[in-house]
PALO-634860 format. One record per residue (C-alpha): residue number from 1; x, y, z. Coordinates in pm, 1 decimal, always signed. Example, Ala and Ser with C-alpha at 12.3 -4.5 7.8 and 13.67 -1.06 7.14 Angstrom:
R   num          u          v          w
R     1    +1230.0     -450.0     +780.0
R     2    +1367.0     -106.0     +714.0
//
This chain:
R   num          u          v          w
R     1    -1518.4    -2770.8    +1832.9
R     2    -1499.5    -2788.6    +1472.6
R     3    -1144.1    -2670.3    +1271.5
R     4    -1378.5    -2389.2    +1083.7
R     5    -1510.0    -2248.6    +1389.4
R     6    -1194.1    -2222.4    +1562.1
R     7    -1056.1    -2076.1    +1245.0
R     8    -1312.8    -1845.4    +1223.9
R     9    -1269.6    -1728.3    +1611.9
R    10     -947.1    -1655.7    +1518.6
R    11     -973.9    -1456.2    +1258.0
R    12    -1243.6    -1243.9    +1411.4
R    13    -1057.4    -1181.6    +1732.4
R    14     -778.4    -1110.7    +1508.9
R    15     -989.3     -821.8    +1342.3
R    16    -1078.0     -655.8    +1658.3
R    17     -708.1     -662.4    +1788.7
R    18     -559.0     -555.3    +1451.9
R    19     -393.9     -250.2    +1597.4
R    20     -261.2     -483.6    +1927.9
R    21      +73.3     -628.8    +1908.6
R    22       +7.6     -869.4    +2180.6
R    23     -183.6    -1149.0    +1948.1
R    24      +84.4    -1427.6    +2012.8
R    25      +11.4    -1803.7    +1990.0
R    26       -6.9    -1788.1    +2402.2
R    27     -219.0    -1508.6    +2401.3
R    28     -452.6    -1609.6    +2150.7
R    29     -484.7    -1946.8    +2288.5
R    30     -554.6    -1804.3    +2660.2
R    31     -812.2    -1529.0    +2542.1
R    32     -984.6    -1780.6    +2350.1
R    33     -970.8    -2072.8    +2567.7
R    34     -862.6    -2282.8    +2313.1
R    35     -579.7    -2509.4    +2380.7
R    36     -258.0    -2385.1    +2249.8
R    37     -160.0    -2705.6    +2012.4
R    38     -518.0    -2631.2    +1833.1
R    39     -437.2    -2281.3    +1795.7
R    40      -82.7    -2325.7    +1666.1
R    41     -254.8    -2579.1    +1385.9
R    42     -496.5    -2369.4    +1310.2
R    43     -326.5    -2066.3    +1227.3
R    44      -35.2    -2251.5    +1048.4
R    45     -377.7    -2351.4     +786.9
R    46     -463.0    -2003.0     +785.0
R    47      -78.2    -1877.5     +723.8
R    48     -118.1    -2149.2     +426.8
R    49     -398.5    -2012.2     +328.3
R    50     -244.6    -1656.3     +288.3
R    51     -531.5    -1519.0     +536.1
R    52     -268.6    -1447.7     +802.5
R    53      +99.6    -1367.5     +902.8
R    54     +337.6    -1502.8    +1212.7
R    55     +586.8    -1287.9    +1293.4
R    56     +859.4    -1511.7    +1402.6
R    57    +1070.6    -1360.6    +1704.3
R    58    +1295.3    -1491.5    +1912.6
R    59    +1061.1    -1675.3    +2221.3
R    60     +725.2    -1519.5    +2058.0
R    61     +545.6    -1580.5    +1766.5
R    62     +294.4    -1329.8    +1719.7
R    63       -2.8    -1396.5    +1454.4
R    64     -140.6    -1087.9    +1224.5
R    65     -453.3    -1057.9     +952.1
R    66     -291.4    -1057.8     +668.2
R    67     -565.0    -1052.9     +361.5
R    68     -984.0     -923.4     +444.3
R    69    -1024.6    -1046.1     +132.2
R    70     -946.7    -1397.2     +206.5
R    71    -1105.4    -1402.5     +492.1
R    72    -1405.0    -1297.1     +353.8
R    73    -1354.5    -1501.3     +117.3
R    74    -1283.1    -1830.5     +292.4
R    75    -1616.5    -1778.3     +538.5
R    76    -1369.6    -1678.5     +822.4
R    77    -1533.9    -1327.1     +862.9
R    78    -1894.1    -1222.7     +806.7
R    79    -1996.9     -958.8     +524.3
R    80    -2153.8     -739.6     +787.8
R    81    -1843.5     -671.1     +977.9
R    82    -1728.6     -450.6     +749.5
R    83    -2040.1     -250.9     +794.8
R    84    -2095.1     -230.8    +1181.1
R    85    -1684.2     -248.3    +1275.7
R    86    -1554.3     -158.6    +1039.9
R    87    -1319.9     +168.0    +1267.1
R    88    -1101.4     -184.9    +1338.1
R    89     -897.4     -157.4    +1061.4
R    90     -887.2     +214.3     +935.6
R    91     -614.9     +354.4     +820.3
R    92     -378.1     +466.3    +1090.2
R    93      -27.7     +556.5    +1085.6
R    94     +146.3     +570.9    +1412.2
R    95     +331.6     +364.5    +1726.5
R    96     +184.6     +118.7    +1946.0
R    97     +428.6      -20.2    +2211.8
R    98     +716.2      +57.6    +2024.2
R    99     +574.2      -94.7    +1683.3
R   100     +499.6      +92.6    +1376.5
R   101     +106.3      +45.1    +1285.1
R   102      +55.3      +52.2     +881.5
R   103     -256.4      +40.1     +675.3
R   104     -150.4     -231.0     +503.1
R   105     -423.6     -446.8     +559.1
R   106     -656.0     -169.4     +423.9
R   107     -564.4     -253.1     +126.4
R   108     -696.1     -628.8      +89.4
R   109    -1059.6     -478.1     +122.8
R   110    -1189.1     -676.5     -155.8
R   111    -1345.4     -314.0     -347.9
R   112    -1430.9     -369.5     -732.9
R   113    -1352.8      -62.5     -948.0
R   114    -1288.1      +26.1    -1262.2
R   115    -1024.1     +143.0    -1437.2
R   116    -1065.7     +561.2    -1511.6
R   117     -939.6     +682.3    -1870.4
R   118     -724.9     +950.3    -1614.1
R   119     -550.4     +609.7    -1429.7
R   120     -416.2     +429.2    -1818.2
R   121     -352.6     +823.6    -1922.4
R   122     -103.4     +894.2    -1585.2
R   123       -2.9     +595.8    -1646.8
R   124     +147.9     +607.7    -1944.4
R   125     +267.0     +983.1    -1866.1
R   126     +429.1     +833.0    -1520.4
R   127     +636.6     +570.1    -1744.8
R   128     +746.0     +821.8    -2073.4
R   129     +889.7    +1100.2    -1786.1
R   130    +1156.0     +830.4    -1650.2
R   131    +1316.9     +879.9    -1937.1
R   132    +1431.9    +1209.4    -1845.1
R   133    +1456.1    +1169.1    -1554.6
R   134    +1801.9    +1040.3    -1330.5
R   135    +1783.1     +630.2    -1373.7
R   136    +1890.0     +596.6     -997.0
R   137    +1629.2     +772.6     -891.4
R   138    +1321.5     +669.9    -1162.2
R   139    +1405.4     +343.6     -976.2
R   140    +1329.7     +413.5     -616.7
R   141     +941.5     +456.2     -776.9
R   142     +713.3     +491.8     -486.6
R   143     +833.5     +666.0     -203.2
R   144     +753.7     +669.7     +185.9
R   145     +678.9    +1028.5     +185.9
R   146     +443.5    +1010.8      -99.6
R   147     +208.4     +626.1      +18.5
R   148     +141.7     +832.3     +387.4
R   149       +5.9    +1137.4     +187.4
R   150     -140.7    +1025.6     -103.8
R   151     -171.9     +608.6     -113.5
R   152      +58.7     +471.9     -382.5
R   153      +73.9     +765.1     -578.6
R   154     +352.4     +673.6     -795.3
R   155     +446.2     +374.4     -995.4
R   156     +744.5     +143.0     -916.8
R   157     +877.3      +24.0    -1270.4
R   158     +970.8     -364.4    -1353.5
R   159    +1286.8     -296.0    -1492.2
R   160    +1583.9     -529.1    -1523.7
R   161    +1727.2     -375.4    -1182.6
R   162    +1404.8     -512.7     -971.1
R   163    +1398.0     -815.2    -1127.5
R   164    +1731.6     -862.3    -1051.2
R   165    +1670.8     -825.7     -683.7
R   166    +1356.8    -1015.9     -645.6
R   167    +1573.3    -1284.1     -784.9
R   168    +1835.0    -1263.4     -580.4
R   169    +1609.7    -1257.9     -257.9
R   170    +1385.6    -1503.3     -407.9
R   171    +1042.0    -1356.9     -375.8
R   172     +771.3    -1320.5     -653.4
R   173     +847.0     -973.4     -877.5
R   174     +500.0     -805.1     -924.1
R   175     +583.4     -555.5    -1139.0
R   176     +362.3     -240.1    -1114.3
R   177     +217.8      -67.5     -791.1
R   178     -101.6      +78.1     -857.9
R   179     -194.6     +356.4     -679.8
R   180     -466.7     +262.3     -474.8
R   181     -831.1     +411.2     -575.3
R   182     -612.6     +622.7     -862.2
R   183     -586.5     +897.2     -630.5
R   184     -287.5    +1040.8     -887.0
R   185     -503.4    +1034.7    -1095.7
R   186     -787.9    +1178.4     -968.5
R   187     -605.5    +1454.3     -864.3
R   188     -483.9    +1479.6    -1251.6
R   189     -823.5    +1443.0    -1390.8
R   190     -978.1    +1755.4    -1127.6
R   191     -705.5    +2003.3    -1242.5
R   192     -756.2    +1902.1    -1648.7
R   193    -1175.1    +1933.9    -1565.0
R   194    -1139.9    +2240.2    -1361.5
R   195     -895.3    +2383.8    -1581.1
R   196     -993.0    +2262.4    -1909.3
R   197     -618.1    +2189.4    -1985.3
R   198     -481.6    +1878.3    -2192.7
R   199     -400.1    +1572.1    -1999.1
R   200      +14.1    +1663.2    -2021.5
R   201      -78.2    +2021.7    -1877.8
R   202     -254.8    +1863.7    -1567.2
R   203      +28.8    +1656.9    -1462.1
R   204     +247.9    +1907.2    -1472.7
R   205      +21.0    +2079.0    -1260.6
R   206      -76.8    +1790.4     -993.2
R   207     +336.1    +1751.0     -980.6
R   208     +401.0    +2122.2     -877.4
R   209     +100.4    +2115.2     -646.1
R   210     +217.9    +1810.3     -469.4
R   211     +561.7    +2004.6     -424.6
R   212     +430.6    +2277.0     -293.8
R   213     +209.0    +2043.3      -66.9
R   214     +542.0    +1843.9      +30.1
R   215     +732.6    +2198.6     +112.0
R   216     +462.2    +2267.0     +310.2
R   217     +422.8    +1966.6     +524.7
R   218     +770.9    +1957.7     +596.9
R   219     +834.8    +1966.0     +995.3
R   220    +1236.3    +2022.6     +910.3
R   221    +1518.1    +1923.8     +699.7
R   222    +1660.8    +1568.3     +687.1
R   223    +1824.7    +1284.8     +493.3
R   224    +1477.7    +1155.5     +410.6
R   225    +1294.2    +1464.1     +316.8
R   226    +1610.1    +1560.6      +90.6
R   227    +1538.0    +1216.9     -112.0
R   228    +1140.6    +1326.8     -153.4
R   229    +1266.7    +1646.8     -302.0
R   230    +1514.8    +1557.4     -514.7
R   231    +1290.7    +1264.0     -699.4
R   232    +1002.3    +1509.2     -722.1
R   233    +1203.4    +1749.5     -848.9
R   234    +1298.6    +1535.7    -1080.7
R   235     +964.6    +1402.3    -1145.1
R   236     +840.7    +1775.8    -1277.6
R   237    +1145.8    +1910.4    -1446.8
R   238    +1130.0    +1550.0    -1609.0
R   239     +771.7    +1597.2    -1699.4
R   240     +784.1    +1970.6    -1842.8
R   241    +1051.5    +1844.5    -2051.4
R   242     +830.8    +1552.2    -2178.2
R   243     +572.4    +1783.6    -2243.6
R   244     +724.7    +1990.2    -2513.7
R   245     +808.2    +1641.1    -2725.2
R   246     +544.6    +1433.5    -2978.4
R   247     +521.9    +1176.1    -2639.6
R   248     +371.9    +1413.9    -2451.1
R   249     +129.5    +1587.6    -2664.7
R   250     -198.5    +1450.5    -2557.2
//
């Protein structure tokens, strides 16, 4: 058997098990029935490769798709899958034998867009409100409550502080988050259409609408849901007073 093709089974039969925990080096190489030393090689190319992930644990080492785009990329997965299976790796957010399941590799579909007037406009509006706003918590940037509801709505600044501790942990700083498809953004540019409102107006707007959203989606009080409303309530008050300056008026 050739190194591609045992790649390639790999990666496939890592696609349909996305949402499985139980893809460990044993497991794979028993389901496959390919012998475990070829499997181990092949994935550490792969991991090298950036196409997947080992989890390391304790006696296990459990293998995960890390990048579709890769993989598409590298010949590992055919175009079509994405078109007749592609329900193996929509977004989900829940537990699966006591592990969290994340979207995450949702976002390596390899989608082309461009980038909307509204995305470099709330942009630049996200950026000019941290100035008003508490520096502790302009920091925190994207938050948990915010990537399950809307996907990466809000930008995570590369100030001094992250660089900092990207340096410190040693891992690559890349600076801005965007949200993914713009949805922010859309959500600014519908209310300044429907309305017919300036672009400062509308993000104002989108910000109190997402609050009210937030307030309403809220199954009880906590820690974490305290956090969400104090940097959102930040986030507007920060914002209306942005829009009364020079900065804003656009």
């Amino acid at each position: 058997m050739g190194r591609d093709s045992v790649e390639k089974r790999i990666v496939e039969h890592l696609y349909f098990k996305y949402h499985d925990f139980d893809t460990t080096l044993r497991n794979l190489s028993r389901e496959l029935g390919i012998p475990y030393s070829t499997v181990r090689e092949a994935v550490l190319r792969l991991e090298a490769e950036g196409v997947v992930y080992v989890l390391r644990l304790e006696r296990e080492h459990i293998v995960r798709l890390k990048s579709i785009e890769k993989a598409l990329e590298k010949g590992y997965l055919p175009p079509e899958i994405l078109l007749k299976w592609f329900g193996y790796i929509m977004p989900i957010a829940a537990r699966k034998n006591g592990h969290y399941i994340g979207d995450e590799i949702y976002y390596t579909l390899p989608f082309r867009i461009r980038r909307h007037e509204a995305f470099a406009r709330v942009t630049f509006l996200e950026l000019m409100s941290r100035r008003y706003m508490d520096p502790h918590l302009a920091r925190l940037g994207e938050l948990p409550r915010f990537s399950l509801l809307f996907y990466r709505t809000v930008l995570v600044p590369e100030d001094s502080v992250r660089k900092k501790v990207c340096k410190d942990l040693g891992i690559e700083c890349l600076g801005y988050y965007e949200p993914a498809y713009g949805f922010f953004a859309f959500l600014v540019y519908t209310i300044k259409k429907t309305l017919g409102i300036s672009w400062a107006e509308a993000y104002c707007k989108a910000l109190e609408l997402i609050q009210e959203y937030i307030r309403e989606t809220k199954a009880g009080e906590s820690l974490a849901e305290s956090l969400v409303d104090a940097v959102l309530e930040n986030m507007k008050n920060s914002a209306c007073k942005l829009k009364n300056t020079s900065n804003f008026n656009y």
